[in-house]
Gaussian input, Z-matrix of N, CA and C with variables (Angstrom, degrees):
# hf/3-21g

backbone

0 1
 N
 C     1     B1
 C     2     B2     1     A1
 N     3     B3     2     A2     1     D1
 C     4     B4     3     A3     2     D2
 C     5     B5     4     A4     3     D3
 N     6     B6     5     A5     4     D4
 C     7     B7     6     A6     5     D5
 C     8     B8     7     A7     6     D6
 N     9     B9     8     A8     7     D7
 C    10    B10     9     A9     8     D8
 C    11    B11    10    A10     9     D9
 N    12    B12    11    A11    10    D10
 C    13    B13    12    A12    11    D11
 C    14    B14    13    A13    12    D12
 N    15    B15    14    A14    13    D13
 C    16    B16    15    A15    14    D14
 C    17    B17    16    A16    15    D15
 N    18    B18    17    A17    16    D16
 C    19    B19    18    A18    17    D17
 C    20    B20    19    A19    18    D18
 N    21    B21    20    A20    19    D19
 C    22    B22    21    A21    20    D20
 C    23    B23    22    A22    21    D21
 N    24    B24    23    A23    22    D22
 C    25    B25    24    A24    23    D23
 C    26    B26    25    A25    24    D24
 N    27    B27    26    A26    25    D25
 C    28    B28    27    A27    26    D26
 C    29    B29    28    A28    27    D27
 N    30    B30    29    A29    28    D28
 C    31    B31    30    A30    29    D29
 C    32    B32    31    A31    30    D30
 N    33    B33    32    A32    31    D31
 C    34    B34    33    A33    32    D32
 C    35    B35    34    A34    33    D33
 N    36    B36    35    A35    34    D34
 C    37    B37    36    A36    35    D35
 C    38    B38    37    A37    36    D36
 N    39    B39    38    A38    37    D37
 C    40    B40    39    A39    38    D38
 C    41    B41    40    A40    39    D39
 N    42    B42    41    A41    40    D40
 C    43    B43    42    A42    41    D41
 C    44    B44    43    A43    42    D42
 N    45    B45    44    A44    43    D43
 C    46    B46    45    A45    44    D44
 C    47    B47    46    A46    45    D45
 N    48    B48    47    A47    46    D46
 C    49    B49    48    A48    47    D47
 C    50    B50    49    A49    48    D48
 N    51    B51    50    A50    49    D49
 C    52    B52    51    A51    50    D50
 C    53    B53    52    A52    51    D51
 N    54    B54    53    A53    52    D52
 C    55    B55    54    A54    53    D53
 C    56    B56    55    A55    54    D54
 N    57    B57    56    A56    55    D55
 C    58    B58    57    A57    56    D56
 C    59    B59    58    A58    57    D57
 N    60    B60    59    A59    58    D58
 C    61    B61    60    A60    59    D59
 C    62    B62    61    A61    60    D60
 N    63    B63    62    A62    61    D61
 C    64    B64    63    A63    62    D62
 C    65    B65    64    A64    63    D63
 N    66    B66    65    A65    64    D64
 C    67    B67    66    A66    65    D65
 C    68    B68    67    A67    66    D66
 N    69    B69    68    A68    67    D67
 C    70    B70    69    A69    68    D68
 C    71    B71    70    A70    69    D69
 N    72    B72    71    A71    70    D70
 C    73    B73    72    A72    71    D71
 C    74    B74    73    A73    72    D72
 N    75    B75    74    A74    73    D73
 C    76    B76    75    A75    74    D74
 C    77    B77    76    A76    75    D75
 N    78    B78    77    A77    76    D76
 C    79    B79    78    A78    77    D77
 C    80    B80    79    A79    78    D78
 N    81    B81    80    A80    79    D79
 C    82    B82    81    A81    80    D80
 C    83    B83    82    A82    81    D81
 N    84    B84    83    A83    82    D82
 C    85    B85    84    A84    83    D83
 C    86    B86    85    A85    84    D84
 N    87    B87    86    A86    85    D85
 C    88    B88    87    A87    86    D86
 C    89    B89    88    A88    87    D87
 N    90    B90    89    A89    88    D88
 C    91    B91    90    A90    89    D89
 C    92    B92    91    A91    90    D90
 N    93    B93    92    A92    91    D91
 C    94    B94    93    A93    92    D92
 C    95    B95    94    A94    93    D93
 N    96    B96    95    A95    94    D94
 C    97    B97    96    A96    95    D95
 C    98    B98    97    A97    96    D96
 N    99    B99    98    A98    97    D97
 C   100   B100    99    A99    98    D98
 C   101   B101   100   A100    99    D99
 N   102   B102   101   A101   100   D100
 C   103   B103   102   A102   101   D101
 C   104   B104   103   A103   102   D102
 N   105   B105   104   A104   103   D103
 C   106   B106   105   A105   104   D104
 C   107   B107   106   A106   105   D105
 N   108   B108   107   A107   106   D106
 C   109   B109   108   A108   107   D107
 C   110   B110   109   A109   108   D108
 N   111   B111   110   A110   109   D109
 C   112   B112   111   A111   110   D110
 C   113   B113   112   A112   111   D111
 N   114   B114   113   A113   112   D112
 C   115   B115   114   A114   113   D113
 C   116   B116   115   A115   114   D114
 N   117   B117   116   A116   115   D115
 C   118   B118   117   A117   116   D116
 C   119   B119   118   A118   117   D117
 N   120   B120   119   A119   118   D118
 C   121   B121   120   A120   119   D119
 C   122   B122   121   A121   120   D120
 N   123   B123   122   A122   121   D121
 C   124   B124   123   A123   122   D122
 C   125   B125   124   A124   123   D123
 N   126   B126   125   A125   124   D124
 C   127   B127   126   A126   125   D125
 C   128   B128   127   A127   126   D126
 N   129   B129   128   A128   127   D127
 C   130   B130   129   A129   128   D128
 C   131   B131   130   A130   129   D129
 N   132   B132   131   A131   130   D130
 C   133   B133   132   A132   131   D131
 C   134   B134   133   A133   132   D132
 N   135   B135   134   A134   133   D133
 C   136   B136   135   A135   134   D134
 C   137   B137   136   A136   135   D135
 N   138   B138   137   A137   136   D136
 C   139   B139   138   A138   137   D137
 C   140   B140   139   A139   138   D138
 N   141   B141   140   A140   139   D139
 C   142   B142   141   A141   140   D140
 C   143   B143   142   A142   141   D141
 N   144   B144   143   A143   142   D142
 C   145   B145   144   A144   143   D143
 C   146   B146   145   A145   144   D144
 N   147   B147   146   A146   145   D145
 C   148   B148   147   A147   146   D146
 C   149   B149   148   A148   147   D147
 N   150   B150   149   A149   148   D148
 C   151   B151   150   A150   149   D149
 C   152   B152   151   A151   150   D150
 N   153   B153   152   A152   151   D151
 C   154   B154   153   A153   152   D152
 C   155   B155   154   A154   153   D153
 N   156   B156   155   A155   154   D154
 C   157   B157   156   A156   155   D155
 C   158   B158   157   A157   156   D156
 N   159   B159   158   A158   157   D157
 C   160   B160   159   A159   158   D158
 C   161   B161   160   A160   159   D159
 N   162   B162   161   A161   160   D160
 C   163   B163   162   A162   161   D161
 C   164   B164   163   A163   162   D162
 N   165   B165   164   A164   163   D163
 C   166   B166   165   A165   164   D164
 C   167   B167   166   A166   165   D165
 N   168   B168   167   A167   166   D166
 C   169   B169   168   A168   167   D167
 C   170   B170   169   A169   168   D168
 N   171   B171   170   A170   169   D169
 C   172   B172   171   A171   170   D170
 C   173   B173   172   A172   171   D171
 N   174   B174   173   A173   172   D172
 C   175   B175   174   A174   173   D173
 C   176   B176   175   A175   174   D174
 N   177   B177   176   A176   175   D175
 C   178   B178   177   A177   176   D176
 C   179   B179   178   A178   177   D177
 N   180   B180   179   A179   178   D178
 C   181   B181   180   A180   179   D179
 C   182   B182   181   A181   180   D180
 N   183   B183   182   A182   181   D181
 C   184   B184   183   A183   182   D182
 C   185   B185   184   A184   183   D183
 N   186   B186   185   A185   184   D184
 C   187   B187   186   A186   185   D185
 C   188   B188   187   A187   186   D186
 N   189   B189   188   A188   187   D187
 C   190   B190   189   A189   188   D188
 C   191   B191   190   A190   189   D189
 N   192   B192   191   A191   190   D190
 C   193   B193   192   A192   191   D191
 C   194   B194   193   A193   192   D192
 N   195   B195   194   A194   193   D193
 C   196   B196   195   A195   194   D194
 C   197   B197   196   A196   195   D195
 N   198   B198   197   A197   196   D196
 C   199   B199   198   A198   197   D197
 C   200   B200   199   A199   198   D198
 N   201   B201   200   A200   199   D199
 C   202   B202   201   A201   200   D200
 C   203   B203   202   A202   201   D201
 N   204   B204   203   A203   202   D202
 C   205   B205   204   A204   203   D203
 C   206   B206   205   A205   204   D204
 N   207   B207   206   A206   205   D205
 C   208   B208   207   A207   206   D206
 C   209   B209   208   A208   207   D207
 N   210   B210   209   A209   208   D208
 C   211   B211   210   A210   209   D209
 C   212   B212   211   A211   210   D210
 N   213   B213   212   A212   211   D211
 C   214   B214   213   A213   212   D212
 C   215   B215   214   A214   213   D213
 N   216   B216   215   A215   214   D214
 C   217   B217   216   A216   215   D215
 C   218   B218   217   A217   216   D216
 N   219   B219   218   A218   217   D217
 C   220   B220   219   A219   218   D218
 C   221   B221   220   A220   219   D219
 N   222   B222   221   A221   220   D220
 C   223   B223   222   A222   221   D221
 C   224   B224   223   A223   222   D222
 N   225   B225   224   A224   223   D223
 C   226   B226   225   A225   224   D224
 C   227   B227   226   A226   225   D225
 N   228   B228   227   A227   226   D226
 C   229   B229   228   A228   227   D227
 C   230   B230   229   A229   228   D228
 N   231   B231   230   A230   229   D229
 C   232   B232   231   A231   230   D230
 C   233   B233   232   A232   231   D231
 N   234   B234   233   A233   232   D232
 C   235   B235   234   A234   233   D233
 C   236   B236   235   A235   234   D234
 N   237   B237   236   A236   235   D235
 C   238   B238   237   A237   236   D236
 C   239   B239   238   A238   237   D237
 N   240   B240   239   A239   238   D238
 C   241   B241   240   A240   239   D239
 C   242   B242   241   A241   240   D240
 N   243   B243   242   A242   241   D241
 C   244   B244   243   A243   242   D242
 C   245   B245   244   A244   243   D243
 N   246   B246   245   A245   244   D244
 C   247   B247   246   A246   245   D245
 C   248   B248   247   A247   246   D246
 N   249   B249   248   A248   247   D247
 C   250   B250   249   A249   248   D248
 C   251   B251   250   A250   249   D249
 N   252   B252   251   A251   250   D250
 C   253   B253   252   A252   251   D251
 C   254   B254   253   A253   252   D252
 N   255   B255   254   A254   253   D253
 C   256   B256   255   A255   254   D254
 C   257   B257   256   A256   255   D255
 N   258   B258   257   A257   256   D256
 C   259   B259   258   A258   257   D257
 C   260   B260   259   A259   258   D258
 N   261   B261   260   A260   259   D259
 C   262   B262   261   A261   260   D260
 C   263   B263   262   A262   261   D261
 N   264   B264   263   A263   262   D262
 C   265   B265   264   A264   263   D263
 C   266   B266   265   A265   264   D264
 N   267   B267   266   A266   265   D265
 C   268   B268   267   A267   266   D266
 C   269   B269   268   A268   267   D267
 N   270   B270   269   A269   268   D268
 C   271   B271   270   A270   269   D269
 C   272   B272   271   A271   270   D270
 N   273   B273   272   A272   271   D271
 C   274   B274   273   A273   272   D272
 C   275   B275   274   A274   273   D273
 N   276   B276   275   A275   274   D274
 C   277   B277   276   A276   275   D275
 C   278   B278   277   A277   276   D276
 N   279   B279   278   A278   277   D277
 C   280   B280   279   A279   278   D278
 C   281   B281   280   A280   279   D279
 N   282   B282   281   A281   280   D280
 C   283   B283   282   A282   281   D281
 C   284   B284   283   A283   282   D282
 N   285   B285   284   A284   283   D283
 C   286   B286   285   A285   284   D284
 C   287   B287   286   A286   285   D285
 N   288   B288   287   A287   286   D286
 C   289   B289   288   A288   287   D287
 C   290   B290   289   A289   288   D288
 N   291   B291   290   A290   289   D289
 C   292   B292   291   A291   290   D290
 C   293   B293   292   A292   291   D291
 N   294   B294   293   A293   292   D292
 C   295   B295   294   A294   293   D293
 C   296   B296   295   A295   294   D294
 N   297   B297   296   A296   295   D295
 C   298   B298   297   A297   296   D296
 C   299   B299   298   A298   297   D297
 N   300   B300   299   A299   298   D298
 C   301   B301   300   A300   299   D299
 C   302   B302   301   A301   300   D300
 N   303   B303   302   A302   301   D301
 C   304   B304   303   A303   302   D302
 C   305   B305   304   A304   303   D303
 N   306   B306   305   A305   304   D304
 C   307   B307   306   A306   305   D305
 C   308   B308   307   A307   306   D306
 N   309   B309   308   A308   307   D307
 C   310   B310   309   A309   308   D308
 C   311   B311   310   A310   309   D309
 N   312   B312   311   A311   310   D310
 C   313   B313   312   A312   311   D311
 C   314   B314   313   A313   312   D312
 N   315   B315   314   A314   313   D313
 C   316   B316   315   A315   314   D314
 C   317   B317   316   A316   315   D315
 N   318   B318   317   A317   316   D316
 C   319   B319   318   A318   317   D317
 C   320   B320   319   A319   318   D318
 N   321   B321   320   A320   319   D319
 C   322   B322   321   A321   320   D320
 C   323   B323   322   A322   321   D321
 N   324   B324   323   A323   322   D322
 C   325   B325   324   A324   323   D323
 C   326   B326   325   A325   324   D324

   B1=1.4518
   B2=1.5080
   B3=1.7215
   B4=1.5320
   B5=1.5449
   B6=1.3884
   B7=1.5750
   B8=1.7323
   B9=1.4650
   B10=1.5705
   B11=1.1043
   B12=1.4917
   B13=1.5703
   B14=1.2787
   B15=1.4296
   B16=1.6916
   B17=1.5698
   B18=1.0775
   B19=1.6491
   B20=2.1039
   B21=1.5723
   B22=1.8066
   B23=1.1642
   B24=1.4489
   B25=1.6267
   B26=1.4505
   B27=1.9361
   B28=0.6930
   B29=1.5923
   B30=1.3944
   B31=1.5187
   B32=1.1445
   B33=1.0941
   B34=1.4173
   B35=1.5345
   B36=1.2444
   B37=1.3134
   B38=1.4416
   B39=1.3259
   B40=1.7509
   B41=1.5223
   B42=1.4088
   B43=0.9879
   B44=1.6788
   B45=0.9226
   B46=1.6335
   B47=1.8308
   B48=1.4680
   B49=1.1583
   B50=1.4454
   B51=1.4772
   B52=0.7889
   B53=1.5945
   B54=1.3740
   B55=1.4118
   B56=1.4974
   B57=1.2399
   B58=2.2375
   B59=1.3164
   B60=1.7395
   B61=1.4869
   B62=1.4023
   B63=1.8782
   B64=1.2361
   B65=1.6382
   B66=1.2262
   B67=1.5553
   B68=1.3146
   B69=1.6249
   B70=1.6034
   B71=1.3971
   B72=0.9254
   B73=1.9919
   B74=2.1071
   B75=1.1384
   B76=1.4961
   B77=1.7148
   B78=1.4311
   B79=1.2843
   B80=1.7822
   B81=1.4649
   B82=1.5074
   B83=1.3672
   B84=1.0042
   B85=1.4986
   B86=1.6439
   B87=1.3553
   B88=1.3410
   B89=1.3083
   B90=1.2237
   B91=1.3053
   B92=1.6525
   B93=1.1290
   B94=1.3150
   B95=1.2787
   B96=1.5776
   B97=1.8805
   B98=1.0397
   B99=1.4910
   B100=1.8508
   B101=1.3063
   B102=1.8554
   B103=0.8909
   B104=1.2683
   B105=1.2695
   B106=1.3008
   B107=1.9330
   B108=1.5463
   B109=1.4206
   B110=1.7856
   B111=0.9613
   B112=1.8246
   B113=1.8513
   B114=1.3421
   B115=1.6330
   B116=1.0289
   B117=1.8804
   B118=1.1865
   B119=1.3120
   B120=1.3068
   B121=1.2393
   B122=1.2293
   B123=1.6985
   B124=1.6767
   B125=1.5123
   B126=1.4263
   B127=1.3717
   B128=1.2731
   B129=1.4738
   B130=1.6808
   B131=1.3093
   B132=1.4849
   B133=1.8096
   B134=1.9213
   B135=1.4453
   B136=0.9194
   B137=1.2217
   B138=1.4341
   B139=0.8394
   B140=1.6483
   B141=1.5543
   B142=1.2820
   B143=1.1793
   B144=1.6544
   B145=2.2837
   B146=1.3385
   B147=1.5689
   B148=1.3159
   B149=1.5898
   B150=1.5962
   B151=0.9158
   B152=1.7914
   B153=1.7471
   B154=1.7014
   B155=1.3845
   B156=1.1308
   B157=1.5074
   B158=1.1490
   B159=2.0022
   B160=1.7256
   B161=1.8435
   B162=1.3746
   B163=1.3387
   B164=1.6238
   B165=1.4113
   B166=1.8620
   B167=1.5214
   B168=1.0895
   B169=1.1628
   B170=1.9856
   B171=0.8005
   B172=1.7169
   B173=1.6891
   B174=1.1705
   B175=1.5560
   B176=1.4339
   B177=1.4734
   B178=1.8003
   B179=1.8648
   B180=1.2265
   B181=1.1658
   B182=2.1411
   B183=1.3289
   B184=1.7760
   B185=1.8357
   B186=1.5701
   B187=1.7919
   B188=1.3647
   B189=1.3352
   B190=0.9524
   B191=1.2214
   B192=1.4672
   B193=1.4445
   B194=1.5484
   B195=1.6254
   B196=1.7238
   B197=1.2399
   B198=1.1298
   B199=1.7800
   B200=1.7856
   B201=1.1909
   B202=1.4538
   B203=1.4041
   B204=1.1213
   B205=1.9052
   B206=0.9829
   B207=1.5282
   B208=1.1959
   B209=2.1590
   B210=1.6883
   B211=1.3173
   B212=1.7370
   B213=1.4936
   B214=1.5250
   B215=1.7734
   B216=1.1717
   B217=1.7307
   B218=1.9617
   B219=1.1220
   B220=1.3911
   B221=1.4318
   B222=1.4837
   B223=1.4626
   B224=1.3958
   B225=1.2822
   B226=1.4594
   B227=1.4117
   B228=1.5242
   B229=1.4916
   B230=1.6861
   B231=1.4590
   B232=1.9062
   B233=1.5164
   B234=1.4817
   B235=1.5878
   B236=1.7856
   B237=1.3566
   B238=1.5645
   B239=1.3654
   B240=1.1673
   B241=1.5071
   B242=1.5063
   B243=1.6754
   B244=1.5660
   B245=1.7395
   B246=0.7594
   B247=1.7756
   B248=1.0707
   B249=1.4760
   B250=1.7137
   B251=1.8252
   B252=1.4262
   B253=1.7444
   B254=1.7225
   B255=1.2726
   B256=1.5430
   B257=0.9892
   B258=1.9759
   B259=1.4290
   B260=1.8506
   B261=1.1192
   B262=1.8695
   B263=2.0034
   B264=0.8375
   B265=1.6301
   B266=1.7810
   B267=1.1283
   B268=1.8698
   B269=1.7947
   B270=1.4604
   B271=1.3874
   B272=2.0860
   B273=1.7208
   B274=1.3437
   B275=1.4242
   B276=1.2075
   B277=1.7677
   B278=1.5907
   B279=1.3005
   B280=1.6655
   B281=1.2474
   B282=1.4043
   B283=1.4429
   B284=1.7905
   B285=1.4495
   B286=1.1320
   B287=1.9714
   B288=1.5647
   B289=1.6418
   B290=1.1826
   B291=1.1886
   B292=1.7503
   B293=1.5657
   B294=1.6980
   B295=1.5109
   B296=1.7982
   B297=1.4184
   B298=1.4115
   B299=1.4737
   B300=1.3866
   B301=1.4817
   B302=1.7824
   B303=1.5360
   B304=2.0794
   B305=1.3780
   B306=1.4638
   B307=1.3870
   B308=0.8793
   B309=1.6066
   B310=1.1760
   B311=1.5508
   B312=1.6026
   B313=1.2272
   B314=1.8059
   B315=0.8310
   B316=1.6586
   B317=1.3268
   B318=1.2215
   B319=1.1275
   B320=1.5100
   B321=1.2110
   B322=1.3993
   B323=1.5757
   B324=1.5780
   B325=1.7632
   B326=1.2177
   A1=107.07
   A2=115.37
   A3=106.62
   A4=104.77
   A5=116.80
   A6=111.12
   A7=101.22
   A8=90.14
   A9=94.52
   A10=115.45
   A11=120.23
   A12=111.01
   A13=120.45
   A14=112.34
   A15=97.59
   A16=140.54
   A17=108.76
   A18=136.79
   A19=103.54
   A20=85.69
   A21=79.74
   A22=124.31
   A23=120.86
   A24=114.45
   A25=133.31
   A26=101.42
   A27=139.86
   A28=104.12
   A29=117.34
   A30=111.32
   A31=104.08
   A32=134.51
   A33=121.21
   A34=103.64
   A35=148.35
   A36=104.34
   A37=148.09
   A38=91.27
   A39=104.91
   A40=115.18
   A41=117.75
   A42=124.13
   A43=113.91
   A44=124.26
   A45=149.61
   A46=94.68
   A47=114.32
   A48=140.98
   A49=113.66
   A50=98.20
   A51=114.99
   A52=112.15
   A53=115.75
   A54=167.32
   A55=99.36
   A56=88.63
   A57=88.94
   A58=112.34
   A59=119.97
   A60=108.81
   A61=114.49
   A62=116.30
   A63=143.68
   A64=108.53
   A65=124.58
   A66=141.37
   A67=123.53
   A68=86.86
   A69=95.24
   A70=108.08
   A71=140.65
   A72=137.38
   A73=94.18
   A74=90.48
   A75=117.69
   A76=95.05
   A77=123.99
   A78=131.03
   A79=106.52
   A80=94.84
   A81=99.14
   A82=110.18
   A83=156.59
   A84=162.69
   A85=117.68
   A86=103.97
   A87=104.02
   A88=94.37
   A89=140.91
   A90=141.86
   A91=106.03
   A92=123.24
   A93=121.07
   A94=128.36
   A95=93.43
   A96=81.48
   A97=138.83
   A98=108.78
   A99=137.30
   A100=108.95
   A101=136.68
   A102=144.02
   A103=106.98
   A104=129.28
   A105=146.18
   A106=72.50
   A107=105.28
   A108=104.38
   A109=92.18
   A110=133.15
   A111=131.28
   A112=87.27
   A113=118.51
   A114=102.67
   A115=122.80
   A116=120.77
   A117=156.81
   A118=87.35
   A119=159.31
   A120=116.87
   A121=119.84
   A122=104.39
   A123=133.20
   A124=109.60
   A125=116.27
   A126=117.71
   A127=130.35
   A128=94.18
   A129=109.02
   A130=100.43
   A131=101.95
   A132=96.79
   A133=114.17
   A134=140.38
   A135=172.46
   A136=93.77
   A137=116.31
   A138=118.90
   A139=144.29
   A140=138.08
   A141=128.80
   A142=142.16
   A143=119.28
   A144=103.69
   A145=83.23
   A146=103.86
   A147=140.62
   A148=123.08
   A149=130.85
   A150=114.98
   A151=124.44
   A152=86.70
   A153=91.20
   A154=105.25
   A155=143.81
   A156=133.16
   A157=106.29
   A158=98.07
   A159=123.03
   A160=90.12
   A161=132.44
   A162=126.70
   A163=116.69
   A164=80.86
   A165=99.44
   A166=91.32
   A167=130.21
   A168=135.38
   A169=103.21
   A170=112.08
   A171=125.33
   A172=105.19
   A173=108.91
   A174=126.87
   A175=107.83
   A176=105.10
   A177=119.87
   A178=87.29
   A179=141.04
   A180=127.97
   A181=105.13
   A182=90.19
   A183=99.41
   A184=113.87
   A185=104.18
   A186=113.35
   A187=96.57
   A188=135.34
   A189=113.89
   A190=148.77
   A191=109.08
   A192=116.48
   A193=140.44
   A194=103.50
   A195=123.76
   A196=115.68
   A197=118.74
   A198=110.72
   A199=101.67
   A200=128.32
   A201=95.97
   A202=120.59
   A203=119.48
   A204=115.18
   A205=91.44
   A206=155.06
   A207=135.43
   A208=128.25
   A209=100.35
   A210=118.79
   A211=99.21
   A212=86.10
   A213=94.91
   A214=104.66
   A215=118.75
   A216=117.92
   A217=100.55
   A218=112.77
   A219=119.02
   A220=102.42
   A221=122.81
   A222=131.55
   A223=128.62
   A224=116.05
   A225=116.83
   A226=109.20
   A227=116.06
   A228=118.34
   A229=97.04
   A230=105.54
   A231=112.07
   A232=93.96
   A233=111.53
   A234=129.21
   A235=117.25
   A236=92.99
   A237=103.95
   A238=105.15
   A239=108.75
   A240=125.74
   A241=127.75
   A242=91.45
   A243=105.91
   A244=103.14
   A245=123.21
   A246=123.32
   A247=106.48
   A248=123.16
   A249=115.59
   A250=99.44
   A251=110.82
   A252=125.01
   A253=80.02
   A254=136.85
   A255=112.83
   A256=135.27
   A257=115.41
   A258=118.88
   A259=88.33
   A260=113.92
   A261=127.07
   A262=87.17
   A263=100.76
   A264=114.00
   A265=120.41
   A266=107.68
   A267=130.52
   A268=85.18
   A269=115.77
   A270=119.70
   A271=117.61
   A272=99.16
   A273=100.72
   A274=106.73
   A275=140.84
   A276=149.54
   A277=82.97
   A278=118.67
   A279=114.32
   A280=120.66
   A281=123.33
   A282=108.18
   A283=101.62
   A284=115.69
   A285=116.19
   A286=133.24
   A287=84.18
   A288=132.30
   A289=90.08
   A290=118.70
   A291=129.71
   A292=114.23
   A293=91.81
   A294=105.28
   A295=99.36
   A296=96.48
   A297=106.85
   A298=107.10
   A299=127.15
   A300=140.46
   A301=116.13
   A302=97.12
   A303=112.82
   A304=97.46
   A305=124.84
   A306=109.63
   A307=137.82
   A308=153.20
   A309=129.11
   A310=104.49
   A311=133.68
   A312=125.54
   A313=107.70
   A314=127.16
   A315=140.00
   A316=110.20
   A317=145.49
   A318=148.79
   A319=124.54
   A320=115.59
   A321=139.87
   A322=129.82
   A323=87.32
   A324=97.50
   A325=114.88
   D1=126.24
   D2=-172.73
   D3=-91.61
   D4=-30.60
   D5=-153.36
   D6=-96.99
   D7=141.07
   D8=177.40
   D9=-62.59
   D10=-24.03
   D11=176.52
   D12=-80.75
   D13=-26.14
   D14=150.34
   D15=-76.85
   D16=-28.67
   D17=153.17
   D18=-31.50
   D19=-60.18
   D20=174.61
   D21=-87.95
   D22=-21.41
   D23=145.31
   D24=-14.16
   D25=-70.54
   D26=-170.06
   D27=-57.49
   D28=-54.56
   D29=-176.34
   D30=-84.57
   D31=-12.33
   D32=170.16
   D33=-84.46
   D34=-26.67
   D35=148.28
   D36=-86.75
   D37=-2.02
   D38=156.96
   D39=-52.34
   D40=-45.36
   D41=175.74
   D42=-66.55
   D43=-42.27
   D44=-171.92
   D45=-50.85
   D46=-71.18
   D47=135.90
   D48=27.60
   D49=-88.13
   D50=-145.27
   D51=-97.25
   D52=-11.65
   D53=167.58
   D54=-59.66
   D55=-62.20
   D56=-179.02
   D57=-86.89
   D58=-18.89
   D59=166.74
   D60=-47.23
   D61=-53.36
   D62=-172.20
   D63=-44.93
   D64=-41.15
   D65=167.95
   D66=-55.97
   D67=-63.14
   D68=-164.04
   D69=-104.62
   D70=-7.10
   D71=-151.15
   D72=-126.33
   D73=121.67
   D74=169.50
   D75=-34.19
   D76=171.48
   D77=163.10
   D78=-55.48
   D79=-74.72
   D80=-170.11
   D81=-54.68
   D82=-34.48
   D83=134.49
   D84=-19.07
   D85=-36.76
   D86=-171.47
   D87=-88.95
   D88=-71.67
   D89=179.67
   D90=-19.36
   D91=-78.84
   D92=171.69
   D93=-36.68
   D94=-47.59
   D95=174.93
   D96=-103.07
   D97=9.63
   D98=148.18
   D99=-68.30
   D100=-6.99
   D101=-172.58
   D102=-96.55
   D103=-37.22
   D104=-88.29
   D105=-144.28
   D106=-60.34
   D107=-153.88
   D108=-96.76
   D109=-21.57
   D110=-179.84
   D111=-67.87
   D112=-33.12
   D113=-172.16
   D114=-72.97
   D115=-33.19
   D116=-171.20
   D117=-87.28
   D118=-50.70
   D119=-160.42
   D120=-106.69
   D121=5.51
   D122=178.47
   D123=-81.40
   D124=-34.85
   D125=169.53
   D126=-113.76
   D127=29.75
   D128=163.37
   D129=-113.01
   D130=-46.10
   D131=175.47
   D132=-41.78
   D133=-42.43
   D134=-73.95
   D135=-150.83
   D136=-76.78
   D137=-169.97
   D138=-89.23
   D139=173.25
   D140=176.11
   D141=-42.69
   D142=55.61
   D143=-154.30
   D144=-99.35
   D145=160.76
   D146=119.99
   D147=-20.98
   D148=142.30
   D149=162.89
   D150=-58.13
   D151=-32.15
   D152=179.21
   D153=-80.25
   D154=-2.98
   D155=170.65
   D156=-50.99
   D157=-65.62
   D158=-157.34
   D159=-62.86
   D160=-13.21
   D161=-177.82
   D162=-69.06
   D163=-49.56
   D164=173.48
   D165=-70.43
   D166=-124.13
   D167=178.25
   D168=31.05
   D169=-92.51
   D170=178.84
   D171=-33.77
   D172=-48.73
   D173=174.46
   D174=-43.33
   D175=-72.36
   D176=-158.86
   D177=-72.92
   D178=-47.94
   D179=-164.05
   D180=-72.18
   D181=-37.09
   D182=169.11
   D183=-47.82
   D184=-39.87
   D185=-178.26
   D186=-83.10
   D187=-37.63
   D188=160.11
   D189=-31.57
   D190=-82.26
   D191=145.82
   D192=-8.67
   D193=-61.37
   D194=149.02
   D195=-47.32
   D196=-54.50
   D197=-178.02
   D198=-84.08
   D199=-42.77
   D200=174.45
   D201=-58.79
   D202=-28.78
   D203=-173.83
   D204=-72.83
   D205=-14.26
   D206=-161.18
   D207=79.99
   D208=4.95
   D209=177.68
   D210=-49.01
   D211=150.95
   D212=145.25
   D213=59.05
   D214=9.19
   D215=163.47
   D216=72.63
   D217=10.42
   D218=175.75
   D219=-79.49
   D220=97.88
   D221=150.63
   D222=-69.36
   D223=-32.94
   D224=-156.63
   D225=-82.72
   D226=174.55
   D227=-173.50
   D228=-127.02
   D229=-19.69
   D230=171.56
   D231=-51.39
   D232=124.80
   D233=129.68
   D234=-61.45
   D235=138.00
   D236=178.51
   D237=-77.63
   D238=137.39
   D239=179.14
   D240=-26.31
   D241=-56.15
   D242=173.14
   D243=-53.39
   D244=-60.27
   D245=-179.38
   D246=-48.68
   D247=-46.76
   D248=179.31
   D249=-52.75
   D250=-57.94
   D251=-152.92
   D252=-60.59
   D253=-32.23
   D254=-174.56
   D255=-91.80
   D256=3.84
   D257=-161.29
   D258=-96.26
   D259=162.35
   D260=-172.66
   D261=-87.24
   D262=170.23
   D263=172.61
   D264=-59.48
   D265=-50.89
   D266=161.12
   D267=-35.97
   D268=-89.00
   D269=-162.06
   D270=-43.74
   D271=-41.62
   D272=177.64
   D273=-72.47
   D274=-31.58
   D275=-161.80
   D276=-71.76
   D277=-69.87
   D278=175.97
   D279=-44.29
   D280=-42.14
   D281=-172.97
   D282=-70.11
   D283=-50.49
   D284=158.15
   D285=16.64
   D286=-82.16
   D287=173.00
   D288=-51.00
   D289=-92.86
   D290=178.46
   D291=1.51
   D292=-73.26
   D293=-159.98
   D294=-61.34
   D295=-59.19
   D296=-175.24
   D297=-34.51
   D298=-72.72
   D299=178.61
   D300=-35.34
   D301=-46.95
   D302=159.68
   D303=-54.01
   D304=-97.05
   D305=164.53
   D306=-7.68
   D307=-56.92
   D308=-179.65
   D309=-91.88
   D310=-14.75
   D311=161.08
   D312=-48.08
   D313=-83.56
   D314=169.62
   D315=-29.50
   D316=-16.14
   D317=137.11
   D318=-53.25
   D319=-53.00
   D320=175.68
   D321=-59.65
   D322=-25.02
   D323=165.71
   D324=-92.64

C-alpha cells in the first residue's frame, strides 16, 4: 500500500479489529485471534498486492468486524461457499487450524 491515506485506513482497522476482539471474544479466543489477525496483517503488509487485493482485503476484514459486533442481524460463523471455492489450500489448512484450535478451546472450558 503506497498512500498514507490508505496506510491509515489500514491501521485503523487493524486497530478497529482488534478493539472488538477486546469486547466481544472470550480471553482464550482473543489471544488467538489477535494472533491470528497481527500475522495477517503483517504478511499482507509485506507482501506484493494489487490495489484491488488491498480492496478485498479491507473489505473481508470490514465483514468481519460487522459480523463480530453482531451488525446487520448477521449471526452465523458459516463462510459462503464462494469464499471457501476462492481461498488457495495454505488459506483453507489455516482456517482448518482455526476452527480446530476454537474447538478444542470450547471444549476446555
Amino acid at each position: 500500500m503506497s498512500s498514507t491515506g490508505g496506510r491509515q485506513l489500514v491501521l485503523h482497522l487493524y486497530r478497529e479489529v482488534l478493539r472488538t476482539h477486546r469486547v466481544k471474544l472470550p480471553p482464550p479466543m482473543r489471544m488467538l485471534g489477535d494472533a491470528y489477525v497481527k500475522d495477517e496483517f503483517v504478511r499482507h503488509k509485506n507482501a506484493e498486492t494489487t490495489a484491488e487485493q488491498w480492496k478485498e482485503f479491507v473489505s473481508e476484514w470490514r465483514k468481519y468486524v460487522v459480523t463480530l459486533k453482531g451488525e446487520r442481524g448477521i449471526t452465523s460463523g458459516d463462510l459462503d461457499h464462494e469464499v471457501l471455492e476462492s481461498m488457495n489450500k495454505d488459506q483453507q489448512m489455516q482456517l482448518l487450524r482455526i476452527r480446530d484450535e476454537a474447538t478444542r478451546i470450547g471444549r476446555d472450558d
